[in-house]
N, C-alpha and C positions, 0 to 999 in steps of 0.2 A: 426329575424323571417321572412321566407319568405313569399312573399304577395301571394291571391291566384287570379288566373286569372279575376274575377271577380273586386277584388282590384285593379287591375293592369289597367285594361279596365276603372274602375272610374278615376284613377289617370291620363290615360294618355288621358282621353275625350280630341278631337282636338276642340272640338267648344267653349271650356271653363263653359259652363252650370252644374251649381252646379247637382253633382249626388246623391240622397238622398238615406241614408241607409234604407229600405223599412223595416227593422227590428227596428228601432226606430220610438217608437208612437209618435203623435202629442202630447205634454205637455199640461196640462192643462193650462189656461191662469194667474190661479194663480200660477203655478209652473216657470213659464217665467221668463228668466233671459235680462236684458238690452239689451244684442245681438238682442234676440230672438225678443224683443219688436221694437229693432229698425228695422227689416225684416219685422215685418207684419205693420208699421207703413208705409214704405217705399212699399208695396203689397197695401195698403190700399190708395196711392197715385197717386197709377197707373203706378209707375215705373217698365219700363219693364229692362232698361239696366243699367247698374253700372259700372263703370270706375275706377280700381284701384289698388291698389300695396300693398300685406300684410308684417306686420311687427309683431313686440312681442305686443304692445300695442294694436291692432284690431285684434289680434288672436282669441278671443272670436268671434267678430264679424264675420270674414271668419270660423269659425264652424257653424255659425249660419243660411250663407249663403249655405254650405255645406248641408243642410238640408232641403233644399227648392227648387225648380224647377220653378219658377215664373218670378223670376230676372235671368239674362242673367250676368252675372260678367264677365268683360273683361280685363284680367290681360295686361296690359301696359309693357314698355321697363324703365319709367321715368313717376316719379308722376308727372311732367309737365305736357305729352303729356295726361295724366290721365283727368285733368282738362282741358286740349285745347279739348280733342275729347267729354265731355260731354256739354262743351261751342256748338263747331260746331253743337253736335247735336239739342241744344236747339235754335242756330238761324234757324235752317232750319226748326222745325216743329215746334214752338212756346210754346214747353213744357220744364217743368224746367228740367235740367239735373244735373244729379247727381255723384260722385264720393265720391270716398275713399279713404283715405292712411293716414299714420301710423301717430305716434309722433316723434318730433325732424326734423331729416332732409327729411324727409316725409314729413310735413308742409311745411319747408322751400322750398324744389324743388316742392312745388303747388302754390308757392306763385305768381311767373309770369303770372302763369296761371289765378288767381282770379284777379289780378291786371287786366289781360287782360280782363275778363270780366266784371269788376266794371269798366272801362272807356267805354264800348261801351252797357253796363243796360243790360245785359245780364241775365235772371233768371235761376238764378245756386241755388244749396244746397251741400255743401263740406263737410262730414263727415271727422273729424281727431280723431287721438287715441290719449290718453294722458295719461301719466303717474299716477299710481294710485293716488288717491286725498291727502293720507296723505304726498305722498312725492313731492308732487309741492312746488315749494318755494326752495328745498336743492340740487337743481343740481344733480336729478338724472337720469340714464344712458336714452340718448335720450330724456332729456327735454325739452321745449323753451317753451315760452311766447305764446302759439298762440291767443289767444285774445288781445293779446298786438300790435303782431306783425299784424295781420290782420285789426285790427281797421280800421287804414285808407284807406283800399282797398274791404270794405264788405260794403255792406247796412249796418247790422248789424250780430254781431255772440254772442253764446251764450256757456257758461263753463256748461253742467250738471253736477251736483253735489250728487245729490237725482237718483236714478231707478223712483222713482214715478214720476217725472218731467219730465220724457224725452218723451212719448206719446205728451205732451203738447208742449214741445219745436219743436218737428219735425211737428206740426200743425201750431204751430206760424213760422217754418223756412219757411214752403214753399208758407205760404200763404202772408209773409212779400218779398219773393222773386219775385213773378208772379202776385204782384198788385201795383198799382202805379206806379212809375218808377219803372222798374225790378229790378234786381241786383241779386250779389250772396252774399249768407247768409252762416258764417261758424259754424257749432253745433262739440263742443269740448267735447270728451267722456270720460274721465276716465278711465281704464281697470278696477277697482274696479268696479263702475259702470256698464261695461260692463258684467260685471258677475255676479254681486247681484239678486238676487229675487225679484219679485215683492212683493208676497205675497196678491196679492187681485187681483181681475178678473179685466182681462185687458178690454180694451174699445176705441177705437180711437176716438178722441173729433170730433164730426160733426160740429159744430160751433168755431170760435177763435173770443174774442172781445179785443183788445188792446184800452184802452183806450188813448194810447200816438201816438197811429198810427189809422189814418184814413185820409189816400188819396181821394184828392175832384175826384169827377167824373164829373160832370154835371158844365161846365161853367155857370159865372155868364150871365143871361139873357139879360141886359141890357149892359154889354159890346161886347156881340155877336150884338147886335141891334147896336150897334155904329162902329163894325167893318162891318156892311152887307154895311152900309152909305157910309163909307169912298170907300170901295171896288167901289161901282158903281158908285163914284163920281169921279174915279181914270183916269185920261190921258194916265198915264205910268204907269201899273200897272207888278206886279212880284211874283209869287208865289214860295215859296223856300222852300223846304221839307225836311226831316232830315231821320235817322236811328227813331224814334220816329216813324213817320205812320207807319213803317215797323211792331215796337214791339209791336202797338197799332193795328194792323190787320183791315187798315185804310185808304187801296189803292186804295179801292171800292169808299170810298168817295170821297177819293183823284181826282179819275178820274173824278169823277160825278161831283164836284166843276168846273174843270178844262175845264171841255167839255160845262160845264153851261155860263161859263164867257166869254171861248175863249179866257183866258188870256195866257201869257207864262211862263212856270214854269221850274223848273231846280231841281236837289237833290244831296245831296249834297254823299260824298262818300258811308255812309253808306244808304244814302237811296234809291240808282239803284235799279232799277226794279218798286219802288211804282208806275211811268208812264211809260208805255211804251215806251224804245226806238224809236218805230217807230212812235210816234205822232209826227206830225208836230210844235204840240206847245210846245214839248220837245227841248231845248235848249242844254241837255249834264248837266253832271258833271260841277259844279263852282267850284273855290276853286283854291289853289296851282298847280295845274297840272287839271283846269279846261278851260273847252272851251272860245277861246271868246269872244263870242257872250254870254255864263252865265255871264263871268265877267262882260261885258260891260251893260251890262241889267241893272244885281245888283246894279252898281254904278250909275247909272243915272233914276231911276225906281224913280218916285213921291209918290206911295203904293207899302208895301211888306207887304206881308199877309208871315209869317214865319212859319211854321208848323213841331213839333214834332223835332226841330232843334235848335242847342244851340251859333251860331255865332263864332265859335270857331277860333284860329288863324289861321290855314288853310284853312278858309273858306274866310274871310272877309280880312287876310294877317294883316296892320298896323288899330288901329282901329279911328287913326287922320286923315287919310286919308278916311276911310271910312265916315266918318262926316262929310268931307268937303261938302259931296252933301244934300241939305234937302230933306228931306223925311218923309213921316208917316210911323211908325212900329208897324202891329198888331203882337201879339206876342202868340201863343197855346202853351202851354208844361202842364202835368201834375205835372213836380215838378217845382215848384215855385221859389225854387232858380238859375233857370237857366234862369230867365226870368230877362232882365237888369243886366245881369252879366258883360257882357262889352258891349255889345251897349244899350243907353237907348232905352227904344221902351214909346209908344202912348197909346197903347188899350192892355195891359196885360190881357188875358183871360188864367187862371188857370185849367184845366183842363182834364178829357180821351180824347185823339186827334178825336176817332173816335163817339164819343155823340158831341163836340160841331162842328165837321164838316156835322153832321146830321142835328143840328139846322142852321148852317148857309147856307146849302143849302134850308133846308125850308124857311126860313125866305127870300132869294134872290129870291125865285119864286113866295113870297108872295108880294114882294115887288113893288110896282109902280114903280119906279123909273129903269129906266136901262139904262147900261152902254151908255156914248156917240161915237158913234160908227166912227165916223170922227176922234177923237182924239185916239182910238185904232187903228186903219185903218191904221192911220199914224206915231204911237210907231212900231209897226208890221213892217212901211216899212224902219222903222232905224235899226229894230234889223235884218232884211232880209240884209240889208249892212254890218254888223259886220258879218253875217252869210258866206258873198261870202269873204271870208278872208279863206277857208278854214285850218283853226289853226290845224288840224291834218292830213294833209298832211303830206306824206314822199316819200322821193327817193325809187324806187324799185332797186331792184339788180340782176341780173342774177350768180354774184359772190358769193358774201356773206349772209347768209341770216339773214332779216331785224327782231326784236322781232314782230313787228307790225303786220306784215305780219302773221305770225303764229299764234297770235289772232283770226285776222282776218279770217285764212282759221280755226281754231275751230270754231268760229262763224256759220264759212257757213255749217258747218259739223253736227251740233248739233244746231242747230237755229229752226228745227224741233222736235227736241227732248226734252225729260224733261232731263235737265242737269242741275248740278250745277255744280257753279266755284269757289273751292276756291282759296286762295292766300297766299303767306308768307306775305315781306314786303320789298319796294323797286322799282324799277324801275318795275321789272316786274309786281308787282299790278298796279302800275299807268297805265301801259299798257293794262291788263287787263278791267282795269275799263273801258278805253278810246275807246277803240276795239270791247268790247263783248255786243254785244247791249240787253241788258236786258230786257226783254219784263212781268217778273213775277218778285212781291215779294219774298222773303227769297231762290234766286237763286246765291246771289252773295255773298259769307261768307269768310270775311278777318275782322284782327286785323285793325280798325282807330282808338281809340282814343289813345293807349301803340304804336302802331306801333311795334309789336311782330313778330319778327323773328323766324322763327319755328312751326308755327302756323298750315300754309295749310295741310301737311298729316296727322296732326292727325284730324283736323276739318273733314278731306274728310272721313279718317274712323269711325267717328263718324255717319256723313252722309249718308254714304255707309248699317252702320246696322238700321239707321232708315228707308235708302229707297233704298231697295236692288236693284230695277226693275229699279231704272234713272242711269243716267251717271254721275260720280264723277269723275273731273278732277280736278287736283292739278296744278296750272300753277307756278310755281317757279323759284327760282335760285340756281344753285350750292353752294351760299354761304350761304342762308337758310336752304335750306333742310339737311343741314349737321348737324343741331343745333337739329334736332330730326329725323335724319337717321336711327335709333333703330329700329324705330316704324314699318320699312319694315316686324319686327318678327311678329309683333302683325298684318302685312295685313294676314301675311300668316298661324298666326294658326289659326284667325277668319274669317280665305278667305272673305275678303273683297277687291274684285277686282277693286280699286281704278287705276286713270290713270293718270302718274304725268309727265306733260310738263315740264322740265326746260328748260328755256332759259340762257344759258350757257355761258354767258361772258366774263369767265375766270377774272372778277372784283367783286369786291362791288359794283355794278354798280350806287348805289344813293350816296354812299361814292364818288365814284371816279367823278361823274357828276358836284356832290358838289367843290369839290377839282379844277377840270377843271377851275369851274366858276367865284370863291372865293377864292381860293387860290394861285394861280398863276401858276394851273398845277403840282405842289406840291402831288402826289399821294405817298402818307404816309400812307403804308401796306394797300393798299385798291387793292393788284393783288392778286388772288390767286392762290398761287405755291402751287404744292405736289395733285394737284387735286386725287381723286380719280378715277378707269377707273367704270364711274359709270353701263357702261352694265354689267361687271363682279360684282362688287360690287350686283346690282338686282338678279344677277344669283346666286350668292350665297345665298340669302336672299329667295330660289326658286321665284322664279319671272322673268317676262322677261325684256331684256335690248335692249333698238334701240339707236344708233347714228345715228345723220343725222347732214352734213357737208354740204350738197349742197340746195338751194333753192327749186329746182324741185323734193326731196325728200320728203318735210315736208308733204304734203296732205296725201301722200302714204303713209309716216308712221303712221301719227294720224287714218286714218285709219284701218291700222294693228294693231292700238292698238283698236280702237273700237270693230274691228272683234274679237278680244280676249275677248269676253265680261268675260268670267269667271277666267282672268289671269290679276293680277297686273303688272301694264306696266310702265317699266322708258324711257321716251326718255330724252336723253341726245341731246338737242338741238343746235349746236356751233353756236352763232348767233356774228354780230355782234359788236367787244369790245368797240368801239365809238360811239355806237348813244345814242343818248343821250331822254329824254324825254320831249315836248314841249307842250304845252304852259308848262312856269314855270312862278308862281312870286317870286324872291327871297327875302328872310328875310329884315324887316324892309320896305319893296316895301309897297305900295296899290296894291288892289284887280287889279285895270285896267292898273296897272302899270309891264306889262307881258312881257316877251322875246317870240318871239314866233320860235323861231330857229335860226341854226347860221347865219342866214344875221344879229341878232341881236349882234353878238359879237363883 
């Protein structure tokens, strides 16, 4: 039967926004079928966008959305990039993001995705479809285990079973997702389910009471009183910030501690931007590929007040080494098991980052007692010595051009502007990190704790439709971005004019560095042959393509790609093949125990 122009017009809508048949009524609320309950559930949430890829098992579902004009559905290239661009979107505005996709291997290619967000607390909610209920259990077509298989990568997820449950479940997902430690929560639908009738007026629950779940909020009083002591009592004191203030919208306080004390603080990857770069009592990124002057703090600091941060081995490197120096550890996290997980700490306070940084700023102005200021005076004039170390220094080139550099003139290009920066994973992130001096929370969105590859362009288009009006650059590698190069379709049917840096090494650039330094130069399949010619490649994808081969081009291209505000822009960057990334500490080293370039070789 042929379709009529009106048909045709719904079908081939470029912005992807469900087109509703103006000839079907609104269902009563009893006549509501589980689709239908889970769209006004998802309305009722305040989700405006949807991330996701239909199959046979959420066909119900995609009719349901067909129906509704409210949610934005953005069909994806790869249920992957599905779950990375509703992840991106939720670190950048602090709301859960959500997605979709099918049963079987629809789950399975989401599954990096949720892995990537359950290691860096990300509050997600994954709808999956699932084969109808009678036939779980007998291998049927498109089935898998998804509660089995997600367990250990979700806060927690749930099998509906019942139509009448699932109102409740999608209350308990999002509110189990977006409180306490974040996380992503997977709700497993049925297709029976998806289709069944209610049969009684629907109703969205306004309250959710789990009796098994109640995350503390309010630190305990009297270990805040014991951490404000130790603080002002402190010689060498250290404040070390995590991705935590960031989820905990907790930067405000952050500063306000930070500017009270006068003390020196650092954060750790995921937490750039909670101080601004240009304070002077910002020290830089610690950690594996941190400054330093972080390092050396860290390890020689007599108080660390720790915040929203989990000590993780990239942070602290060997954790015997770390011990060798004594110390007091105050230790903030909401989730309790991250407190003494591998470093013991002193004064564990339990709690929302941003209530007990409230109280311990009141309580430090309440207090008599203040800091001794000879013995700060003179921590300040040791770490100002680790500081004229310049550790990110580098050769300029008139030749070749350097990854650094190209941060750096983004930087100056957009240092006025609302930008964000995402990243894949790799040399170029550490670059990124090192270069882009962060001045705002939720500006700097890359994979830390999966180290996921593939990440930066769908996070930027997820970014890109929550904040059409800033500037979305994707700063990568040729060997990333190939791992979700698809997603070029999905810039261009929801023109999301994202702007993607590669820096082009024609390597695995952390592979081969590794290799360099550990292996004895030994590069084993870490060159990448068969490139693609990535301007053509863009061009096809309609979009535009820049190479830039020379130094004195890069400004003028990033540029031209600014000027293109409403065109997704690839530069293909040739930077270059050798440089390598510095400070590093390598595996099994301590934190202070750093190479800081090749005189160390």
């Amino acid at each position: 039967m042929d379709m009529s122009s009106a048909e045709v017009k719904r079908v081939a809508a470029s912005d992807g926004r469900a087109q509703p048949h103006s000839s079907n009524p609104s269902p009563s609320s009893s006549d509501l079928n589980g689709s239908e309950i889970l769209v006004r559930c998802l309305q009722a949430e305040g989700v405006q966008f949807l991330w996701g890829y239909p199959g046979g098992a959420v066909l119900y579902i995609y009719d349901a959305l067909y129906k509704q004009e409210t949610i934005q559905h953005v069909l994806v290239r790869h249920e992957q990039a599905a779950v990375h661009a509703a992840d991106g979107y939720a670190r950048a505005t602090g709301d859960v993001g959500v997605a979709l996709v099918t049963s079987g291997p629809g789950v399975t290619n989401a599954i990096t995705g949720i892995a990537t967000a359950y290691m860096d607390s990300i509050p997600m909610v994954i709808v999956t479809g699932q084969v109808p209920t009678p036939a779980i259990g007998l291998d049927a077509f498109q089935e898998c285990d998804t509660v089995g298989i997600t367990r250990p990568i979700v806060k927690h997820n749930f099998l509906v079973k019942d139509v009448r449950d699932l109102a409740m479940t999608m209350k308990k997902a999002f509110h189990i997702a977006r409180t306490g430690r974040p996380g992503p929560v997977v709700v497993d639908i049925p297709k029976d389910v998806s289709m069944a009738k209610l049969g009684a007026a629907f109703e969205y629950p306004k309250h959710v009471e789990m009796r098994s779940y109640n995350p503390a909020r309010k630190g305990h009083s009297g270990q805040i009183r014991k951490a404000v002591q130790l603080l002002l009592q402190a010689k060498r004191p250290y404040i070390y910030s995590g991705g935590g203030v960031i989820l905990g919208e907790s930067s405000a306080e952050l500063r306000e501690l930070v500017n009270l004390l006068g003390y020196p603080c650092t954060n750790t990857l995921m937490g750039l931007g909670a101080i601004p770069a240009s304070d002077p009592k910002f020290l830089g990124m610690l950690g594996m590929h941190g400054t330093y002057e972080a390092n050396m703090t860290m390890q020689h600091c007599d108080v660390l007040l720790a915040v929203g941060a989990r000590f993780d081995d990239r942070v602290i490197g060997n954790p015997k080494h770390f011990a060798q120096v004594e110390r007091k550890i105050i230790h903030v996290d909401i989730d309790p098991s991250s407190i003494s997980k591998r470093v013991r700490v002193d004064i564990p306070i339990v709690g929302d980052v941003k209530d007990v940084l409230q109280e311990l700023i009141f309580q430090i102005k309440e207090a008599q007692a203040k800091p001794d200021s000879a013995s700060i005076n003179a921590w300040w004039s040791q770490i100002n010595e680790w500081r004229r170390r310049e550790c990110l220094a580098y050769k300029p080139s008139t030749e070749v051009i350097k990854p650094q550099m190209v941060v750096e003139t983004l930087w100056n290009l957009t240092k006025d502007r609302d930008a964000y920066i995402t990243s894949d994973v790799g040399q170029h992130q550490m670059w990124a990190a090192q270069f882009y001096r962060f001045e705002e929370p939720r500006r700097w969105i890359n994979s830390g704790g999966l180290g996921t590859m593939g990440v930066g362009l769908p996070y930027a288009m997820g970014i890109k439709l929550a904040k059409p009006e800033s500037d979305v650059f994707c700063v990568t590698g040729e060997g990333s971005i190939q791992m979700c190069i698809q997603e070029l379709s999905t810039c261009q049917q929801y023109k999301t004019p994202v702007k993607i840096v590669a820096l082009n090494n024609r390597y695995l650039g952390m592979v081969r560095q590794w290799q360099e330094l550990d292996y004895g130069k030994r590069y084993s399949h870490s060159y990448m042959e068969a490139l693609p010619d990535f301007v053509k490649l863009a061009e096809a994808y309609g979009h535009v393509g820049l190479l830039v081969e020379k130094p004195g081009d890069v400004e003028g291209a990033l540029r031209e790609a600014m000027r293109l505000k409403d065109r997704t822009v690839f530069l293909d960057i040739r930077t270059d093949p050798a440089e390598n990334v510095w400070p590093m500490v390598q595996a099994g080293k301590g934190i202070s125990e750093m190479r800081l370039g090749s005189e160390d070789l």
